[in-house]
N, C-alpha and C positions, 0 to 999 in steps of 0.2 A: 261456711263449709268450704273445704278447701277444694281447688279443681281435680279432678281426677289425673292428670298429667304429671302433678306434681311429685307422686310417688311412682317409677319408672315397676314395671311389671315384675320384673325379676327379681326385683329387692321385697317386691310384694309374697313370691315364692318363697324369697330364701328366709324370709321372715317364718313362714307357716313352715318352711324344712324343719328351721333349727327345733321349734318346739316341738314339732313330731319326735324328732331325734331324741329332746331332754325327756319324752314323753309328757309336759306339760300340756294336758287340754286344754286348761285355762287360756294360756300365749296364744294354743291354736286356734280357739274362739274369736279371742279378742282380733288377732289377725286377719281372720276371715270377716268379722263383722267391722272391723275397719276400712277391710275394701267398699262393702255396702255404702257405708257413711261417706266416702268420700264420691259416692256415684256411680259405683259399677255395677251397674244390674244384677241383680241374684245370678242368672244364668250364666252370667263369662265369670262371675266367683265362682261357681262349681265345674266350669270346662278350660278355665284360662288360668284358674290358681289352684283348686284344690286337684283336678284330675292333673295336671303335671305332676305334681308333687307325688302323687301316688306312683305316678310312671316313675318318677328317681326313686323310689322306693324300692322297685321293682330291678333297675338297673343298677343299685349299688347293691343288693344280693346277690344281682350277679355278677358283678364284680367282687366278690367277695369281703367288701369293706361294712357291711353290715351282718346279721347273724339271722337264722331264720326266726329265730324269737323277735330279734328284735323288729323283724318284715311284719311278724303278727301283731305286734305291739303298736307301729306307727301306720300300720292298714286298718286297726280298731280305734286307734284317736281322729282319725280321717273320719271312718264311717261314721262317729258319734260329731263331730262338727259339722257333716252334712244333715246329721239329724235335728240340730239345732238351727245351723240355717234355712232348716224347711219350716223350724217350729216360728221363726221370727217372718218367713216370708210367706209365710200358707198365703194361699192365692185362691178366690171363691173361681168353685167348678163354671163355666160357661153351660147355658144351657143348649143341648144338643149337639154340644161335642161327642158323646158319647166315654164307653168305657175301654181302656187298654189294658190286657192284663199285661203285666212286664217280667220275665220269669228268666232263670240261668235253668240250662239244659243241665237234664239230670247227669250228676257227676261232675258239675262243673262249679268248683268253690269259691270262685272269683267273681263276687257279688258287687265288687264295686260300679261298674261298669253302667248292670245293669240299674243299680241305686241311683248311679245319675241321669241315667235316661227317665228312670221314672219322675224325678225332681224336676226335670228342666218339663217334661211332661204336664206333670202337676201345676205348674207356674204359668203353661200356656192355657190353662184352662180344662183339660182332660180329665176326668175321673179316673184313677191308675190304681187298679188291682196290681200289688206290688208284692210278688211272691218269695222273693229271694234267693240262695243260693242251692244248686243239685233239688231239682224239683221232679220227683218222678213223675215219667208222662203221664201212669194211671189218675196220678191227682192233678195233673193242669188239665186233664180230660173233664175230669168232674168238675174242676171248676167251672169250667168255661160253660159246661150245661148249668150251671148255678149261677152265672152272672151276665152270659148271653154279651160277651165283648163285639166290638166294633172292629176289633183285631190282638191277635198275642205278638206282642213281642220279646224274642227267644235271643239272649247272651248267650256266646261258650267263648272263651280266652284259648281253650285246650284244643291243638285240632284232634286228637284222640278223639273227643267228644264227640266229632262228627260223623261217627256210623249213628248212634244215639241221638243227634240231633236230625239227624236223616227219618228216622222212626219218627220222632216226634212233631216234627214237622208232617209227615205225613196223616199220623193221629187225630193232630187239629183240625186239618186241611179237610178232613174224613166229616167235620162237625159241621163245614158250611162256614168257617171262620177264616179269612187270610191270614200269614204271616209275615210278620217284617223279621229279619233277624241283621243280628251286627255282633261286634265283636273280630279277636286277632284268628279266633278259630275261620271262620270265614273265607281269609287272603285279604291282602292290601287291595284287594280290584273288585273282593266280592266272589271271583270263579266260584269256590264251591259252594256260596247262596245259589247260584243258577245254574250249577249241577244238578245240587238236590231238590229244586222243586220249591224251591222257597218264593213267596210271591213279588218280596221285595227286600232290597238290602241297604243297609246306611252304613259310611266309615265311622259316623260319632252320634253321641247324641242328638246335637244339632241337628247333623243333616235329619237325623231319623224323626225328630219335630217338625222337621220343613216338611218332611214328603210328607205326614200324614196333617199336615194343617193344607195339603195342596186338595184334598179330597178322596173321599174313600177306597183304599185298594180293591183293584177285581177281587171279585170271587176266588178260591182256587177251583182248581179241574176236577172233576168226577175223581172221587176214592181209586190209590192205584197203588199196588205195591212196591218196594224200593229198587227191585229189578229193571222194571220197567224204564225207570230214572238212568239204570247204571247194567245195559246188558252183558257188560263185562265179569260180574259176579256171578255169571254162570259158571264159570272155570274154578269154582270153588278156593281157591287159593287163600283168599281172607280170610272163610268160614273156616279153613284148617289151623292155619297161623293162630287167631286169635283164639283157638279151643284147643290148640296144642301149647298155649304162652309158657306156662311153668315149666315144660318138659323140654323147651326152646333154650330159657334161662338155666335151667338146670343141664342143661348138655354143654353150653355155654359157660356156664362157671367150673364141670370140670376139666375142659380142655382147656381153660385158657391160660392156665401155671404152666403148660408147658412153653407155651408161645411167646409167652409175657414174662419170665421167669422171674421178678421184680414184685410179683402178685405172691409170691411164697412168704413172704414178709410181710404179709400187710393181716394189721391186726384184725381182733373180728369186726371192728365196727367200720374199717376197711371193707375187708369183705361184702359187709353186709350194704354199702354206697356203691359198692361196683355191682351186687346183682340189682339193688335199682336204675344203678342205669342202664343195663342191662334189658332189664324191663322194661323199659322207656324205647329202648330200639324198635324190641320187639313190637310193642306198640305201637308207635310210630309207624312200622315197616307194615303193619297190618292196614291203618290207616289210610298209607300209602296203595296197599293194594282195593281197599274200597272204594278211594278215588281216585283210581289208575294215573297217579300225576307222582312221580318219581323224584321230583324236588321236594317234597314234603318229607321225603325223609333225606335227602340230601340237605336240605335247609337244616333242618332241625341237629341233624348229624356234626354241621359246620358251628351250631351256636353251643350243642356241648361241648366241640372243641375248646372253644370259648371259653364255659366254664370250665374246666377242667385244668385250661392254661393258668386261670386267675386262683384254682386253689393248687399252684403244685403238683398237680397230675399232668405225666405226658398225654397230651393226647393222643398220639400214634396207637396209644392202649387200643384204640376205638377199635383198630385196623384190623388184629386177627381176631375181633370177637366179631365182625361182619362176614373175616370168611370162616371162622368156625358154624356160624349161622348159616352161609350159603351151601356151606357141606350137608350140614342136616337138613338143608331145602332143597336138594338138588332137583328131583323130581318138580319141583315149581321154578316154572322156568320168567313167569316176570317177577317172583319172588326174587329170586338169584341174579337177576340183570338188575333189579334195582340193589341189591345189596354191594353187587359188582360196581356198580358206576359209582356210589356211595364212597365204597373203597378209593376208588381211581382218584374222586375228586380230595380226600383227606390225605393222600399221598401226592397229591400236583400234579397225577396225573395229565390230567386235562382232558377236553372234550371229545379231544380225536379219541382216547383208547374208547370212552365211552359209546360213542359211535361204532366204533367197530366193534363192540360187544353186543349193541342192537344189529348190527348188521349179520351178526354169527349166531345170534339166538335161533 
């Protein structure tokens, strides 16, 4: 057997890329269980080679050098090689570990995630109820009264997801069951797991196997509603935003020919990629006002930039469809200061004007 060293890690990645890429599962197997044979524990095979590789997955769509076909195509040879490598490495349950359920927040498609947490799970000896992707809460309710977990652990990738995962979190919570949750929905720090009430948070799988091999999370807190969590949601602002969205987008798509005048030209299937992103603001901006943090839609505003640079779209586009939105939001006023600061920072404004736009609110 040869040492593990001898194959440098990266060549080990770009091995499993290219056959993602040719859609070859065969390569990708072989690949993957190559790493095995030469001594890399199952566990850094599925956090050190195969989840990279799904991350460039991820970041050549959005760079637009991939297609989104082709995203689903090498996101499903992935998910079917971790299937094979659980079938080669089944690992006997430990007794008294108990059971995790492992589940993605309803509305949330990006099951891989959660696929590996529950893998690396399974490997440590856990019993893992393994629910998969956009799990309505009503049925991870009834689960958990069906199988009486030791804890749920809740993926979302999307932070949209997270008024939805706010509920559901609190649902569980409702049952006598703690919650770990992870995922990019979250924040790189964790903030909005310890907004909403969540019991505990992990950056990756791993970490999320370490705490719970450390010993049982508390309890959560007596049954309490999402208010309580966030009493900023009295001001209604999100409940309006998010139950006025289409009428948002639609006031939005017809003022923006005039603003954008470059938009009169653009075909329907044009059209029809500017009202979802459009939608996506809108969303996002709702989000935003759920969890009163104003970078989550600045953030997310600066990475459609992004995309939009790598397909040939100006992005300055962004700019009067935030104040066409802050026009029909005028009456909401941290609606309108986050759309406003949003704006400032896509044009270079910078921090001062935003500042002085909290300061005149």
């Amino acid at each position: 057997m040869s040492p593990v060293s001898t194959v440098p890690r990266e060549h080990r990645i770009d091995l499993l890329w290219q056959a993602v890429c040719r859609g070859d599962e065969q390569a990708a197997v072989d690949a993957t269980f190559g790493a095995l044979e030469d001594g890399i524990p199952a566990e850094r095979v599925l956090l050190d080679l195969i989840a990279p590789v799904q991350r460039r997955v991820g970041e050549e769509w959005a760079a637009n050098r991939i297609t989104v076909a082709q995203e689903h195509a090498a996101s499903a040879i992935n998910d079917r090689v971790i299937a094979a490598l659980s079938r080669r490495c089944a690992a006997p349950v430990a007794a008294g570990r108990g059971t995790v359920v492992v589940a993605c927040v309803d509305g949330e498609w990006h099951g891989l995630p959660a696929r590996l947490l529950a893998e690396v799970l399974t490997l440590r000896g856990w019993t893992v109820d393994y629910l998969g992707a956009q799990v309505p809460t009503r049925h991870l309710i009834a689960r958990i009264h069906q199988t009486g977990p030791a804890v749920v652990a809740l993926s979302s990738s999307i932070a949209t997801r997270l008024p939805t995962a706010h509920a559901t979190i609190t649902a569980v919570q409702a049952t006598g069951t703690p919650v770990l949750v992870g995922g990019a929905a979250f924040g790189r720090d964790g903030r909005y797991a310890r907004l909403l009430g969540a019991d505990a948070w992990a950056p990756d799988a791993s970490s999320a196997a370490d705490r719970l091999d450390e010993g049982p999370l508390a309890l959560p807190p007596p049954a309490h509603q999402p208010l309580d969590d966030l009493p900023h949601l009295i001001d209604q602002e999100y409940t309006m935003v998010a139950r006025t969205r289409t009428e948002l987008v639609r006031a939005v798509m017809d003022g923006l020919a005039d603003r954008f005048p470059a938009m009169r030209d653009y075909t329907a299937a044009q059209l029809g990629h500017t009202a979802e992103d459009i939608a996506h603001i809108v969303d996002f901006l709702a989000t935003a006002l759920y969890t009163d943090d104003p970078e989550l839609l600045t953030d997310f505003l600066a990475w459609t930039a992004g995309i939009l640079t790598a397909r040939s779209v100006p992005a300055h586009s962004l700019v009067p469809a935030l104040h066409i939105l802050s026009e029909q939001l005028k009456d909401f006023p941290r609606a309108t200061l986050m759309l406003d600061q949003a704006a400032d920072r896509l044009t270079g404004a910078g921090s001062v004007i935003a500042s002085d736009s909290r300061n005149t609110a």
